[in-house]
C-alpha positions in Angstrom: 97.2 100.2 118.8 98.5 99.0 115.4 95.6 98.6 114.2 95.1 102.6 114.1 98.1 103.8 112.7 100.1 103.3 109.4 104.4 103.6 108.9 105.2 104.6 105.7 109.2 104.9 105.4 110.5 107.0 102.5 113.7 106.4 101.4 116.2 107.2 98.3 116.9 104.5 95.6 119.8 106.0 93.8 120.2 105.3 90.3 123.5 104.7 89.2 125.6 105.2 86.4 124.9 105.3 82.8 122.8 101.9 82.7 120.9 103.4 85.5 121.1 100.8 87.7 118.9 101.3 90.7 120.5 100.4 94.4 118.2 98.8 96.8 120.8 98.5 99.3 120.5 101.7 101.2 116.7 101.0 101.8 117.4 97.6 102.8 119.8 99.0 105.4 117.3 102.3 106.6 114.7 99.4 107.0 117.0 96.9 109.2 118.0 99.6 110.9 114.1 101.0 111.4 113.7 97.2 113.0 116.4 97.6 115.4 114.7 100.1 117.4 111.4 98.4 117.0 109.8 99.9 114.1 107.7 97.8 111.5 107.1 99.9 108.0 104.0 99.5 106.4 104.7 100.7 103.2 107.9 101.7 101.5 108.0 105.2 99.3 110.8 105.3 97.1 111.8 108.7 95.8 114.7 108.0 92.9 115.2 109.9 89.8 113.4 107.5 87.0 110.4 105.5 87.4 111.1 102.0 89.8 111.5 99.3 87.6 108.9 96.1 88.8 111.8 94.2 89.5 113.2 96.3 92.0 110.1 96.5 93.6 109.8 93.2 94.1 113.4 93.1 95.5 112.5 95.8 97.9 109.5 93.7 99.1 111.2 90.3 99.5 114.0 92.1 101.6 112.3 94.6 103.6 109.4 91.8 104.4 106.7 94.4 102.8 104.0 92.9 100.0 105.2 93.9 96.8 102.1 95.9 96.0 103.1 98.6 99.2 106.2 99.2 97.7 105.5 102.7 96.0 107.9 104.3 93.3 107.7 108.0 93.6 109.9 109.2 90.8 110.8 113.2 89.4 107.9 114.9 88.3 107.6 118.5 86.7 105.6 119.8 89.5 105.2 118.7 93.0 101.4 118.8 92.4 102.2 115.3 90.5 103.1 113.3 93.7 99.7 112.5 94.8 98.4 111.3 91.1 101.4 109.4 91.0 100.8 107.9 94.5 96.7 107.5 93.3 97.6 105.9 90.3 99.9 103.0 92.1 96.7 102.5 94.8 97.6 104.0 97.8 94.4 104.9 98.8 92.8 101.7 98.6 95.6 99.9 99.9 95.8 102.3 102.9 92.1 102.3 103.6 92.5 98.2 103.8 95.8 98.8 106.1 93.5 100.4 108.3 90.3 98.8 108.1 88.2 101.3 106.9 
């Protein structure tokens, strides 16, 4: 049942122009569009160039009806070793251990 899986959705924020303005939009849509067919994400992993600002974050929660604190920024890193530190350091582990009752 639910209860014994976990949807993580990753999706692209772009970054745009030189202000680097980060576009939520496209998530927004991949996630109403994820609801459609039935699908509920869990947790939302953002790849986009620069770190996620908190705000956007918080945007991406309120919209895509996820708690703030399971929206994950996964920016560039020098090595793809990096990923899962980056992941660690945000509480994934402990948020997905309490996802799934463990």
């Amino acid at each position: 049942g639910r209860e014994n899986m976990c949807f993580m959705h990753v999706s692209l924020v772009p970054v745009i122009g030189v202000v680097g303005e980060e576009k939520t939009k496209p998530t927004q849509h991949s996630v109403q569009q994820l609801r459609a067919v039935g699908l509920t994400p869990d947790f939302l992993v953002c790849r986009s160039g620069q770190p996620l600002a908190s705000s956007t974050k918080h945007k991406l929660a309120l919209f895509c009806h996820v708690p703030p604190e399971h929206c994950l920024g996964v920016h560039d890193v020098s090595n793809i070793y990096r990923v899962p530190l980056l992941l660690n350091h945000q509480g994934v582990t402990e948020r997905l251990l309490d996802r799934m009752n463990l």
